[in-house]
Structures are given as structure tokens and as C-alpha cells.
Steps between C-alpha positions, in 0.01 A plus 500: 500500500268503786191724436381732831176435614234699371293757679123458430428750186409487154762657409765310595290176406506609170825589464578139590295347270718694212813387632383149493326525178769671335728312267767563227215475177258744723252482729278161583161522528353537831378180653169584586415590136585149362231233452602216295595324864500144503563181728665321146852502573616318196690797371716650790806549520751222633594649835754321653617512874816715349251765411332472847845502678620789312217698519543480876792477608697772647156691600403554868478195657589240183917452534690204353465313828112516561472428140673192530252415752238596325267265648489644862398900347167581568411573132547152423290390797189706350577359152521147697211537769239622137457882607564556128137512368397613097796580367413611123741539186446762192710512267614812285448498121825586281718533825764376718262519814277313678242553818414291807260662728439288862356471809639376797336468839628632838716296756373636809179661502171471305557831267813695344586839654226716283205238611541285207476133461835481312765663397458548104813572317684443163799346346672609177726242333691512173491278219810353585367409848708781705257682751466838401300675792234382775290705704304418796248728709668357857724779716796347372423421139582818320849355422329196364676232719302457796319162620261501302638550143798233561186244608393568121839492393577120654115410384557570168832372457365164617199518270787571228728250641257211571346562177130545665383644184320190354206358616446116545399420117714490255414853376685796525503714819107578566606704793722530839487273775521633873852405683554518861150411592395217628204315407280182614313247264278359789201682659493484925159230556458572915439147664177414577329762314167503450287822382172355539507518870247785610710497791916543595723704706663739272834552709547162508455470131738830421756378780483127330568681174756694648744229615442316159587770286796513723619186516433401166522844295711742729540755232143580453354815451160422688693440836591850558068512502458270726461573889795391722395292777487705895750363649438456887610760747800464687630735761795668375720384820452110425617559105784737584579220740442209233705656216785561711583170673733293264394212639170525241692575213480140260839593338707791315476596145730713315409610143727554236352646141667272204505629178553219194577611135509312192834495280327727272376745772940447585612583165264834430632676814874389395412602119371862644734557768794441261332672178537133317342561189319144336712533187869577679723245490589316849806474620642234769513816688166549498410148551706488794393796628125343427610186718608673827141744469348201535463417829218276691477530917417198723181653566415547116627118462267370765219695319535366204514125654185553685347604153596315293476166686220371266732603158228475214220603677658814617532769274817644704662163402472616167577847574816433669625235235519711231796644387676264730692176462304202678691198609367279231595729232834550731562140479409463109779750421734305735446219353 
């Protein structure tokens, strides 16, 4: 049921919280009183895309459809583009519940609505994985499904589901790794560098920088830090004049956004769309049913080509093979 917005008062702040932290064996504690927080997510809960899907679905903006595509939502594009920073788990002694408190950075500007550098919410999930309540401080997150909470949602189900718990020994899970962030291994060396020169134009140095942290590491943070180059002065007239002659335009793009899934990614939307439990039996209904869901454009073909083109070395090759009959196996059972 879709929660109204609130209005800015304790009162109705704290009413919320009771809702949320209500349940049928009494009242949770309040998450600001807990302590025993931790980055060790050996313990949690297996949360499965089923719990994220039906957690979500049917609330404002999350239907069957968008779900389907859940790629394209913008809460997955957070989880995706790392704006989920420090999320914590603490669990609850002798009960059925368990916290996740989280930070997540803004899209569009520097700070949240109230000045802050995040928006700092929680997530209560149940033993059994199912998501009891979320709550985040945004305009929209009183109902506990806005942007924000469904980028921790997808960013711990793929910590669950890519089993990021372990660390790179043998031991057992030391802590949480990061997802949707990318990282380099190589430090940026300008060319040419040499610090002890007593002498050297500093915008040339910076502007050097610049287009080498671009070309080589476009994603970096320090670029945004980094003056842009002036670019000359041109009188209005002679650009207006420029941009519209089609006689300087190289050629004509047209972008189309192509979304791939995996077989698995296939079968958990079929699974929770059809309430297909793991332990029913399945019919040739089903299957068939299965068969025609399935269903792979040109576009999605051609993106998977382009992909996978160097097989083993691409981990889409592996990605999109499994669960899937290739032609040697094909020709093995043919045979």
C-alpha cells in the first residue's frame, strides 16, 4: 500500500518508525540504539531476487513490466554506477530479524535535501530473507520503495547472489566486498615528469594531466578537479551558422539502449511473475509457457556477438552460456 508523504514533524516521524518497527512478536528495537554493526556478512540472510521482486512490485512506480526490465530503473543504476557506500549488517539475538543501515549518495547534486552528504536509511529483513520494512530520509522514502532503498535492495542481492562474502584466502568471509564500483590497479605516471625542475608551467602540467586521465582513466574522480581548457571565442553568428549547415555534419547516429540478461536473470522474473515456487513440480505447461517468455531481439543478438567475440576471455561468454545448450554439447546429444 503506498504510504503518503510525510510532513516534516516529529510526530509523524515517529509514528513511522513504529509502524515499521512493529511486528507480530512486538516491537524491534530502534535502529539507532543498536551497536553490534558489522561489515561481516557471513551470516545474512539468503535474499534472493524473488524477495527483491516481491518486495517491490506493485508499489508506485515498480509494476510487472518495469520489473522485468529491471535493468533500465534508476535504482539499479545507483546500485550499478557505486552510489551505495557503507552499508552495515546487525543482527538481532534470539529473533527472526535482522538490520541493514546504508548510505547512498545523491544523483544530481552534491548534498541530500536537509544538507547532508547522503541519504542514511535502514533495511529490515527476516530470517527467511523476505524484506520486512525500509526507510529512507529522501521526500519519497517514507513508503520505503524509493531509489534509493531498491539500489540497496539489487546491491545486496548481488552480494548474496554472487556470493561476495569471502575474501580471496581460503578463509571464511573476513568481510564485504564493494559491487558496482569500479576500480584501477595502475597509478596515472604523467609523461615526461620530472619534479626536480625548479621551473614548469603549471597549466601545462594540469592540462597534460587532464587529457591523460581522460584518455586513459575517464572515470576518475580527480578530473572533475581539474580546470577545463578556455576554449577560444567565437561570435555567436559564425557557430549558429556552423552547427546548422548539414553539409559539416560527418554522419548520423541513432542510439538504441540494449538490455542483455542471463538465463538465470530469465528464469527469476518468470519464477516471480508466475509465483513458481523451487519445490513445485513443472509441468510441460509451464515449460512451454517458459519457452515462448523467452525471447532474444536482433538488437540483444548483435550485443551479445560483439561481446562475446573473444569467448573465454569474456566473462559475458560465460554469462550467456550458462543455462543454455551450446552447439558442441547440441551436437554430443545428437550424436
Amino acid at each position: 500500500m503506498k504510504q503518503a508523504k510525510l510532513d516534516d514533524t516529529a510526530e509523524d516521524r515517529n509514528k513511522l518508525m513504529e509502524d515499521k518497527l512493529r511486528t507480530n512478536d512486538g516491537k524491534l528495537p530502534d535502529p539507532k540504539t543498536l551497536t553490534a554493526w558489522t561489515n561481516n556478512f557471513s551470516n545474512i540472510p539468503e535474499f534472493t531476487f524473488g524477495d527483491l521482486y516481491n518486495y517491490l512490485v506493485g508499489k508506485e512506480d515498480y509494476s510487472e513490466e518495469n520489473l522485468r526490465s529491471f535493468k533500465s530503473l534508476l535504482g539499479f543504476k545507483l546500485f550499478r554506477d557505486g552510489h551505495v557506500i557503507d552499508l552495515k549488517y546487525c543482527p538481532l539475538e534470539k529473533n527472526n530479524f535482522c538490520f541493514f543501515k546504508f548510505k547512498v549518495k545523491p544523483t544530481e547534486r552534491a548534498k541530500t535535501e536537509d544538507g547532508q552528504a547522503t541519504y542514511n536509511g535502514f533495511t529490515i529483513l527476516k530470517s527467511s530473507g523476505e524484506v520486512h520494512a525500509a526507510f529512507c530520509p529522501c521526500k519519497g522514502g517514507s513508503d520505503g520503495c524509493c531509489r534509493h532503498v531498491a539500489a540497496v535492495l539489487f546491491d545486496l542481492q548481488a552480494t548474496v547472489s554472487n556470493n561476495l562474502m569471502s575474501t580471496c584466502t581460503s578463509g571464511k568471509c573476513e568481510g564485504r566486498k564493494e559491487v558496482g564500483i569500479v576500480t584501477e590497479k595502475d597509478p596515472v605516471k604523467p609523461h615526461n615528469f620530472q619534479p626536480g625542475l625548479s621551473s614548469f608551467d603549471s597549466s601545462s602540467m594540469r592540462e597534460k594531466l587532464r587529457r591523460g586521465l581522460q584518455q586513459l582513466y575517464p572515470q576518475s574522480v580527480a578530473i572533475h578537479f581539474l580546470p577545463k581548457p578556455e576554449d577560444p571565442d567565437t561570435p555567436e553568428p559564425l557557430v549558429k551558422e556552423h552547427i546548422t549547415n548539414d553539409a559539416n555534419v560527418e554522419r548520423f547516429e541513432t542510439v538504441e539502449n540494449v538490455t542483455v540478461y542471463t538465463m538465470k536473470e530469465y528464469a527469476n522474473i518468470f519464477k516471480c511473475q508466475n509465483n513458481i515456487d523451487n519445490n513445485m513440480d513443472i509441468s510441460e505447461d509451464i515449460v512451454e509457457s517458459f519457452m515462448k517468455f523467452l525471447s532474444v531481439s536482433e538488437s540483444q543478438c548483435d550485443v551479445i556477438c560483439s561481446k562475446t567475440v573473444h569467448q573465454g576471455s569474456s566473462q559475458l561468454w560465460f554469462d550467456q552460456g550458462s543455462g543454455r545448450i551450446t552447439a558442441s554439447n547440441f551436437y554430443r546429444c545428437a550424436t
